[in-house]
C-alpha positions in Angstrom: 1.5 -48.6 -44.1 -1.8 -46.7 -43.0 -2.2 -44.7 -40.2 -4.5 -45.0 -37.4 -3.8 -42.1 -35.4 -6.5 -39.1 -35.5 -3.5 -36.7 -36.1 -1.4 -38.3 -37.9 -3.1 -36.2 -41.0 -2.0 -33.7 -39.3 1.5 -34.2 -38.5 1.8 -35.0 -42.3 0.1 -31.8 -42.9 2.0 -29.9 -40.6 5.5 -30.7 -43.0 6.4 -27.8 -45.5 7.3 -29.9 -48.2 5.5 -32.8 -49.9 5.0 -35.6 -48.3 2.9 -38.4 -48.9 2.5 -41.7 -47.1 1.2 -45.1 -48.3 1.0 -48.8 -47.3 3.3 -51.5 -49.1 0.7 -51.8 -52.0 1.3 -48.4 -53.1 -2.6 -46.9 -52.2 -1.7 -43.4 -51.7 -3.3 -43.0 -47.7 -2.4 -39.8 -46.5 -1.0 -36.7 -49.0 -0.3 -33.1 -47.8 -0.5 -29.6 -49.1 2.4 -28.8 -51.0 1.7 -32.6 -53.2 -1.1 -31.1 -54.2 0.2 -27.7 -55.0 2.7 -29.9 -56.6 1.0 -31.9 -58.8 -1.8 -30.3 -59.2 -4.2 -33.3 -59.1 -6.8 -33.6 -56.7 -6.8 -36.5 -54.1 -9.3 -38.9 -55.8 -7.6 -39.2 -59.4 -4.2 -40.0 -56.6 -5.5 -43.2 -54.7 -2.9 -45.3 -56.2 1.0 -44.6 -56.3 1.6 -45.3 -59.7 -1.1 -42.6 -60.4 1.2 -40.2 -58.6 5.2 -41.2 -59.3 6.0 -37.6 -58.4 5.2 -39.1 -54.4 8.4 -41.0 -54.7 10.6 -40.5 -51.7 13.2 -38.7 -53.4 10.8 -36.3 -54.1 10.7 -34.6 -51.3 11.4 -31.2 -50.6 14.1 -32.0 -48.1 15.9 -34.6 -47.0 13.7 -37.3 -45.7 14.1 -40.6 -44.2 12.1 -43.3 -42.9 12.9 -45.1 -39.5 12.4 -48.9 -37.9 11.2 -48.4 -34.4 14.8 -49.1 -33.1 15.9 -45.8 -35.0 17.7 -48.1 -37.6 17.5 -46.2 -41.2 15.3 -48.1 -43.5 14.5 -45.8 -46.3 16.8 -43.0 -47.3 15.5 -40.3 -50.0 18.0 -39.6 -52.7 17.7 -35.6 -51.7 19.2 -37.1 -48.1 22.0 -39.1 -49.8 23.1 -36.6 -51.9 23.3 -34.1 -49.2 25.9 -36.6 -47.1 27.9 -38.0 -49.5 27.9 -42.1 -48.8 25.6 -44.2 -51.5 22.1 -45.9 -49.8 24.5 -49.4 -49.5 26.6 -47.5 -46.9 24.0 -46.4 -44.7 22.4 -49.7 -44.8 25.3 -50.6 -43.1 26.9 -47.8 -41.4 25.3 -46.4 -38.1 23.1 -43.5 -39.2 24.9 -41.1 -37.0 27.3 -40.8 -38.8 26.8 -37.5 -40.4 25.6 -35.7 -37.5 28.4 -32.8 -35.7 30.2 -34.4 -32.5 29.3 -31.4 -30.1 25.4 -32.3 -30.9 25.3 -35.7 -31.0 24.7 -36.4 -27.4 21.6 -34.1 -27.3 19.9 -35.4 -31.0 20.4 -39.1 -29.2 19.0 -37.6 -25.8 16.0 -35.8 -27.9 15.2 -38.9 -30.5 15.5 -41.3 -26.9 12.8 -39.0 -25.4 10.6 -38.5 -28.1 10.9 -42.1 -28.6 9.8 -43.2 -25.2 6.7 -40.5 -26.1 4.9 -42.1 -28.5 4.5 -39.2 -29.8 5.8 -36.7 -32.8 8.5 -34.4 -32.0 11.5 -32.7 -33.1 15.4 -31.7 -32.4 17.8 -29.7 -33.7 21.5 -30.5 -34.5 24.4 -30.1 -37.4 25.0 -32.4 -40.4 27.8 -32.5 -42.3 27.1 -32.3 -46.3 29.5 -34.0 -48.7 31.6 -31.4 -48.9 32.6 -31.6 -45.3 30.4 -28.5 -44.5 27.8 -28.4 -41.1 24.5 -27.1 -42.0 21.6 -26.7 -39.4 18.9 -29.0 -39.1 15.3 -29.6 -37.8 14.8 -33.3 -37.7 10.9 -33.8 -37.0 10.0 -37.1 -36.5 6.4 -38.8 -36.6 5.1 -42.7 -35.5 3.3 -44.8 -37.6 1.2 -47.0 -35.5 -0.9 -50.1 -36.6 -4.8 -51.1 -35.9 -3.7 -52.2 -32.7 -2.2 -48.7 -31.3 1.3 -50.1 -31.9 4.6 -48.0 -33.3 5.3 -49.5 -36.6 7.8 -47.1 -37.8 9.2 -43.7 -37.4 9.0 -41.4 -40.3 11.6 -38.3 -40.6 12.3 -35.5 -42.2 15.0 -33.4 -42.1 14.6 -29.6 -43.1 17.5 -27.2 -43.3 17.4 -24.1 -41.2 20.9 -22.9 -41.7 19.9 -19.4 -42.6 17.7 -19.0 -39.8 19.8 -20.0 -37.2 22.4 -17.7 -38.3 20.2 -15.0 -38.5 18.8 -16.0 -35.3 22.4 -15.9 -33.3 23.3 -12.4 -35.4 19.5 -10.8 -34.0 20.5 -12.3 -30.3 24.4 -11.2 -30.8 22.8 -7.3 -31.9 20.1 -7.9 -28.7 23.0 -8.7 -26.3 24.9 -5.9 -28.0 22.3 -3.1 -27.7 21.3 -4.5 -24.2 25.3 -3.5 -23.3 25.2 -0.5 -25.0 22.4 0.8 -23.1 24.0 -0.5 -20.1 27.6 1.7 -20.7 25.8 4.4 -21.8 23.1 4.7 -19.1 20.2 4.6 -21.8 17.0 3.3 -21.8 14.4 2.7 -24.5 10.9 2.7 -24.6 8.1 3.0 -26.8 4.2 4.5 -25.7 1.6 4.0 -28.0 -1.2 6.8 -28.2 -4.3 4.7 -28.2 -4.4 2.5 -25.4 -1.2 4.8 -23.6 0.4 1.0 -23.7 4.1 1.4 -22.6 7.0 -1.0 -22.8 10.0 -0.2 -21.2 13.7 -2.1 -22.1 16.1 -3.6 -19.3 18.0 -0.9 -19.1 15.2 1.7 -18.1 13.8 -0.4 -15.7 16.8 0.1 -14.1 17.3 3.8 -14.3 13.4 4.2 -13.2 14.1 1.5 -10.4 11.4 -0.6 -11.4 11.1 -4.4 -10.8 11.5 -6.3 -13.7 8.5 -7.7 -15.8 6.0 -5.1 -14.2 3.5 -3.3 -16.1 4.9 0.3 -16.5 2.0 3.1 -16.6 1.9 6.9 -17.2 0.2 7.1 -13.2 3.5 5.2 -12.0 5.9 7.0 -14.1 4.4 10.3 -12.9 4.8 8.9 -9.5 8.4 9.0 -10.0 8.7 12.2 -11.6 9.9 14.9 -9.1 7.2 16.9 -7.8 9.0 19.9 -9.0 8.7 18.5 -12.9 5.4 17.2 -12.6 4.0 20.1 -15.0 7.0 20.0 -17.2 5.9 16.1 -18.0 2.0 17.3 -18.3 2.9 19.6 -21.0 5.2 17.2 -22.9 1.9 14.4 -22.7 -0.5 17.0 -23.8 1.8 18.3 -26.7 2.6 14.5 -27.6 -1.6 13.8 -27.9 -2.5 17.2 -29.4 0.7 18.5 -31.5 2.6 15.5 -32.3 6.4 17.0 -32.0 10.0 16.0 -31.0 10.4 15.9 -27.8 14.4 16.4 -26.2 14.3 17.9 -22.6 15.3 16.5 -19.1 13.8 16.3 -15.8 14.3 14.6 -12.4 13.4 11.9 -10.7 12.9 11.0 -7.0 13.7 7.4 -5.8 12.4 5.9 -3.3 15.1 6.5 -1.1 15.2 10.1 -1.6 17.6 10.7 -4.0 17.6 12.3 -7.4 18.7 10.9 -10.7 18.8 13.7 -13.5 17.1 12.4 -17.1 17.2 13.2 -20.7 14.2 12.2 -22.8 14.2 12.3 -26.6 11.1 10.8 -28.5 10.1 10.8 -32.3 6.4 10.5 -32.9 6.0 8.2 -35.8 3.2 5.5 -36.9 3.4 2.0 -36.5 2.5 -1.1 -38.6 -0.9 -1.2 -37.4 -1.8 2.4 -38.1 -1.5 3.4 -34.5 0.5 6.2 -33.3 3.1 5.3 -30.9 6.4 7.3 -29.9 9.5 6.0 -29.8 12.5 6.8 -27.8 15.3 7.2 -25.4 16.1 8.0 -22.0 19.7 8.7 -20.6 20.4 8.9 -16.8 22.6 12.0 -16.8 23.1 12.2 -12.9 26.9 11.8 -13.3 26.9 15.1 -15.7 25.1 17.5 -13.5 27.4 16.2 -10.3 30.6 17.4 -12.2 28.9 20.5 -13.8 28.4 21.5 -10.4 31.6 20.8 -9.3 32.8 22.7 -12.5 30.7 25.3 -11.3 32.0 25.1 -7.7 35.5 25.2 -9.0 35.0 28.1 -11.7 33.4 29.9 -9.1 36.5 29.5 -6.8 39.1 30.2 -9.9 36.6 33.4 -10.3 37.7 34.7 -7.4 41.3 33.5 -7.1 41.7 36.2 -9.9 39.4 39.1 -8.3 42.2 38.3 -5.7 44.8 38.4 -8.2 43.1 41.6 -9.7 42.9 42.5 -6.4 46.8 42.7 -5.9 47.2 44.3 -8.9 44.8 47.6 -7.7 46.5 47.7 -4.6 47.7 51.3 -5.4 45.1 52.5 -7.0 43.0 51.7 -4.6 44.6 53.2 -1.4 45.1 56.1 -3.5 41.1 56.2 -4.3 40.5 55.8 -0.8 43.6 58.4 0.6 41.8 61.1 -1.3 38.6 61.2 0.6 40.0 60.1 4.1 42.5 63.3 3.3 39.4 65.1 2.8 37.6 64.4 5.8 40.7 65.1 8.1 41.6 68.3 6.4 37.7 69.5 6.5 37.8 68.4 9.9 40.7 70.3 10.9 39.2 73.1 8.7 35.8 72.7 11.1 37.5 72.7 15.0 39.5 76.0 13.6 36.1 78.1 13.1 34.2 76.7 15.9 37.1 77.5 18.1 37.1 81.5 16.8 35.6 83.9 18.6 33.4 84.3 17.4 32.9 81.1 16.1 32.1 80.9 12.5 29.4 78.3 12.7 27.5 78.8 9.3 31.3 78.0 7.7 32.0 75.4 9.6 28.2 73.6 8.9 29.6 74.1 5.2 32.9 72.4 6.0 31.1 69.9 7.7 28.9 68.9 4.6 31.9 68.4 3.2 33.1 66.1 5.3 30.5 64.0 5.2 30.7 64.1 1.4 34.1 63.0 1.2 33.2 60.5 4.3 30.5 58.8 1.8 32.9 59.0 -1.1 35.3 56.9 0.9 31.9 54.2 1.7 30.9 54.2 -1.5 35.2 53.2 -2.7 35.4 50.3 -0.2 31.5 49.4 -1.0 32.4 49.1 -4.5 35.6 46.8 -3.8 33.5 44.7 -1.3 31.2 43.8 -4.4 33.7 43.5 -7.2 36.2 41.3 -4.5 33.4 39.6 -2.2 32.5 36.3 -2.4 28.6 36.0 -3.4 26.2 34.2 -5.6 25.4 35.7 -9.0 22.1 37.7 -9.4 20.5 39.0 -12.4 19.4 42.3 -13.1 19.6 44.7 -15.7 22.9 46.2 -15.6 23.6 49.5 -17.3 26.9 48.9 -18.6 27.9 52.5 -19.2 27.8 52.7 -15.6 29.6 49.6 -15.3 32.7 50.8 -17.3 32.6 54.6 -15.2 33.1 52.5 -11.8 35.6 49.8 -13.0 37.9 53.0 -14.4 37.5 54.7 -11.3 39.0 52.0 -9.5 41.7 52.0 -11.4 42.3 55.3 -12.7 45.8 55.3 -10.4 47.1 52.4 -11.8 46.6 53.5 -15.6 48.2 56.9 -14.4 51.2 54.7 -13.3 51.5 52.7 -15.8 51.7 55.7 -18.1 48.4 54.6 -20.0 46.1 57.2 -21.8 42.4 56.1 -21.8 39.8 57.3 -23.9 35.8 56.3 -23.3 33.2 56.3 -26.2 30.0 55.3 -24.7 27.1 55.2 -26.8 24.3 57.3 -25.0 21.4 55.5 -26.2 23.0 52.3 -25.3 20.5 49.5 -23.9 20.7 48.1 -20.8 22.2 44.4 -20.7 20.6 40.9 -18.9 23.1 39.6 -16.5 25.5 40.0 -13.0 26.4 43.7 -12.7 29.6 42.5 -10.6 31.2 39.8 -13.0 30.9 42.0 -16.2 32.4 44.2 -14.2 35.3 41.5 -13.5 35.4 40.9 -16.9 35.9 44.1 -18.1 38.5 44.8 -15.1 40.5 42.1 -16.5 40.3 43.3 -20.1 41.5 46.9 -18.8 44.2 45.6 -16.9 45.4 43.1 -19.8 45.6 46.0 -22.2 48.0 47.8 -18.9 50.2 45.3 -18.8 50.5 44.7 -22.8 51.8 48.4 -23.3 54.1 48.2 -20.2 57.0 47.8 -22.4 55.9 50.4 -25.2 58.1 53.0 -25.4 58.7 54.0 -29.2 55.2 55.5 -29.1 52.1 56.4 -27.0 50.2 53.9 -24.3 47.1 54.7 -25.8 43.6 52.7 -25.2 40.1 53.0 -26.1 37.1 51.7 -24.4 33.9 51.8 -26.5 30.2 50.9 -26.0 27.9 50.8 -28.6 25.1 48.7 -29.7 25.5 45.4 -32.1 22.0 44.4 -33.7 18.9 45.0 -32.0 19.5 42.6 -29.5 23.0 42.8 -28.2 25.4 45.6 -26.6 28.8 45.2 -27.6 32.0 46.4 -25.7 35.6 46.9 -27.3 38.9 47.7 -25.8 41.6 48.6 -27.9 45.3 48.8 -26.9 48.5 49.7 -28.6 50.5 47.2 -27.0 52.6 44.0 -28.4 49.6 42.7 -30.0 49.1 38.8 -30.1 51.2 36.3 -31.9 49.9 33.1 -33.9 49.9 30.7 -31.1 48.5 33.3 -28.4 45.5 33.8 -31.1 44.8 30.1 -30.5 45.4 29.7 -26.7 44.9 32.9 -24.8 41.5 31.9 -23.8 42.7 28.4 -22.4 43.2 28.0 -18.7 46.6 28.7 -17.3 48.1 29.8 -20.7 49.9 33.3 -19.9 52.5 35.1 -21.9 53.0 37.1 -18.2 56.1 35.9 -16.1 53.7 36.2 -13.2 50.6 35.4 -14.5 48.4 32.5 -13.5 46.6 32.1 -17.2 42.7 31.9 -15.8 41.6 35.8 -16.4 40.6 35.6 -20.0 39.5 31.9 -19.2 37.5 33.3 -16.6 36.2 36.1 -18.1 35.3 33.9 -21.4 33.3 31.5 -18.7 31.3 34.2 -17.4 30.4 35.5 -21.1 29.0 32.8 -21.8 27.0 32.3 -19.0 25.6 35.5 -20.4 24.8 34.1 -23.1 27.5 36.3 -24.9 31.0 35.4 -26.5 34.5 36.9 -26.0 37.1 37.4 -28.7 40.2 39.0 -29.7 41.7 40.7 -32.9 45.0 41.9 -33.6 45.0 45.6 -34.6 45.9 46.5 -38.6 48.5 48.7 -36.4 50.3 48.0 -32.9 48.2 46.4 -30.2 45.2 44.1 -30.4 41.2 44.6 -30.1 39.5 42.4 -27.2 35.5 42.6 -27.5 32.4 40.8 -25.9 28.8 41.0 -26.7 25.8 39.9 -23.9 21.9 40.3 -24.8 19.9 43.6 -24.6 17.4 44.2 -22.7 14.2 44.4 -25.6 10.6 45.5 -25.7 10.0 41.8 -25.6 12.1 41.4 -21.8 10.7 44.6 -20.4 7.4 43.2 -20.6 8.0 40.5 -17.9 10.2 43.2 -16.1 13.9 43.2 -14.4 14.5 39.9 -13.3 
């Protein structure tokens, strides 16, 4: 049957396998690509169809049918029969939907009804089952034949399997949906920004976090817009070392919504080169609000179990502390006494009583200086940084509790190096730390009595970067499982004890950027240490912090 239509060459041509179509005499009217490919004839040696018995019907590439206008199967390729099992008598006879899966029925009818009522090619997809009793996925394309007049002769079909790619299809949407969730439990974002044109596509999930609408271009000037003020130059550099150097990038920053408040971010990018040459980066950004918000509250509450045990250290000095403070209040009132008794001679002895006087006001600072040193060891304050010298450090904490060592029976011995470098951090929470060691190493040798309560304290230097301070007790020394839990919170081996000193003192080493450990001793007693920074050439030149 030739057609008429200006595209129906087209719609032959538009088939991936071969197809060719031809009136009832069997002049070949209209072949595609792939017959030629096929046969490798060209058209004009092909104007008949016994020139060309490789156009048969069965044939074709895929299954292939040809339709009445009433959608009544008139011509079935052998490919087609094979495929569903019944011989060409049976689906002369049987209805031709036969084959196709019940849950897609409804819509191929719906489709081939509309497409129908068209006039014009189209196509649906649906299930078939094969011989075996499998379903496969089909396209069915269908294309009109029309006569001189303009009228639908017949339908052709064809019929190509696209199994495969529907699977594959349904796995890339199933790994889509997937990574869209992922991103949404995990509070990350993708995006990519290429180089050249600064082009910048943003996934679902960073809309989100960056609180922009949906579908709207996203720029560098509106990203910068949300950036906190405060991390505008932070983002500058990371652009200009992304142009110009072409590194990793893993940092965070902050950014202010429109309603004022601040989400926290962490950006990692790769720099690599895409298909077309261009440089692009590619990465990820987690909203990481929720983590700051309990590291503060961490924070609040380490700060708080901080000083729970200065108050718990606190208790501890209680005697060595009124007896610090009793020695210079008994020397003002004696050197007062001392002072009425030689103004009130007669003569009065006024240049000894000046002297007595000096030393009252002597022992009068001694006893400021006591209760000064407490206020700043027990107070409540922020941390500052400064450069501590920790020689210093270790004189005052012993001379707060010189008493209770004298109590407790406890002979202490100082090394400190003399050349030993000043340290980077808070002068009063080393001081808490070491407090805690020297009280520890007290209470470890209170029930030594088969040989001396002996402890040494010892400063030196460890590298060229870090101070290192030991204290060494002969006490019980630590057993297997305190090895592995005496830094964890509330652990104690004390029947009194609250278990947070070493914890503590641990935390604030390593805010120093320092670490705290323990060793048992090759005799009795164990060895507790901690290291911070130095202060080198290289910190002096930007001076005390």
């Amino acid at each position: 049957m030739p057609l008429r239509e200006v595209d129906s060459p087209l719609i032959i041509e538009s088939i991936p396998v071969p197809i060719g179509v031809a009136p009832l005499l069997g002049e070949v009217d209209s072949l595609n690509q792939p017959i030629f490919e096929h046969i490798a004839k060209p058209h004009y040696r092909s104007k008949a169809w016994g020139a060309f018995p490789t156009a048969h019907q069965d044939d074709s590439g895929s299954p292939f049918a040809v339709q009445r206008h009433e959608c009544s199967s008139t011509g079935d390729n052998q490919r087609h029969l094979d495929y569903e099992g019944p011989t060409a008598e049976q689906v002369s006879h049987e209805d031709w939907t036969f084959a196709v899966h019940p849950a897609d029925l409804g819509n191929l009818t719906a489709s081939w009804r509309r497409i129908k009522a068209s006039k014009k090619p189209g196509e649906a997809e649906a299930r078939l089952r094969r011989f075996d009793g499998e379903y496969r996925w089909f396209l069915f394309r269908f294309s009109p034949v029309h006569n001189e007049s303009g009228h639908i002769l017949k339908w052709y079909g064809i019929t190509i399997d696209i199994d495969d790619r529907k699977h594959a299809e349904e796995e890339l949407r199933r790994s889509e949906a997937f990574l869209a969730e992922a991103q949404r439990i995990s509070l990350t974002g993708s995006f990519s920004w290429c180089l050249e044109n600064d082009e910048i596509k943003f996934s679902a999930e960073l809309y989100r976090i960056f609180e922009f609408d949906l579908d709207t271009p996203v720029t560098l000037e509106r990203i910068a817009d949300r950036v906190h003020p405060d991390d505008g130059a932070l983002l500058s550099e990371k652009r200009a070392d992304a142009r110009h150097v072409g590194g990793d990038h893993d940092y965070e920053m902050r950014l202010l919504m429109t309603d004022g408040s601040i989400k926290y971010v962490r950006v990692v990018s790769h720099r690599m080169r895409a298909k077309d040459g261009r440089l692009e980066y590619i990465g990820a950004i987690q909203d990481v609000t929720q983590r700051h918000i309990s590291e503060e509250t961490l924070g609040a509450l380490e700060s708080e179990l901080a000083r729970l045990a200065k108050v718990n250290s606190l208790a501890a000095l209680t005697a060595s502390i009124a007896h610090e403070v009793s020695q210079p209040l008994s020397g003002v009132i004696t050197n007062a006494s001392i002072c009425v008794r030689m103004l009130a001679a007669d003569p009065p002895n006024v240049e000894g009583a000046l002297e007595i006087a000096k030393r009252t006001i002597r022992d009068g600072n001694r006893a400021s200086d006591i209760v000064a040193r407490l206020r700043a060891l027990f107070g409540k304050k922020d941390a500052v940084t400064e450069w501590v010298n920790l020689n210093e450090a270790v004189g005052e904490v012993i001379a707060l509790s010189q008493s209770t060592l004298k109590s407790s029976r406890v002979v202490l011995t100082k090394v400190l190096a003399s050349d030993l470098p000043l340290v980077i951090g808070d002068r009063v929470q080393l001081q808490q730390v070491i407090l805690n060691l020297l009280l520890n190493a007290s209470e470890a040798m209170s029930g030594v009595d088969d040989h001396p309560r002996q402890a040494v304290i010892r400063t030196e230097k460890e590298g060229d970067s870090h101070v290192r301070l030991t204290l060494r007790d002969s006490g019980i020394g630590l057993g297997p499982e305190g090895m592995d839990k005496m830094f964890e919170a509330f652990y104690t081996t004390k029947g009194g004890g609250m278990g947070i000193g070493l914890s503590i003192s641990r935390s604030i080493i390593e805010r120093h950027h320092g670490r705290l450990w323990a060793t048992p001793n090759d005799g009795p007693g164990a060895t507790f240490s901690f290291s911070v920074p130095a202060v080198t050439e290289a910190t002096q030149t930007k001076g005390n912090p």
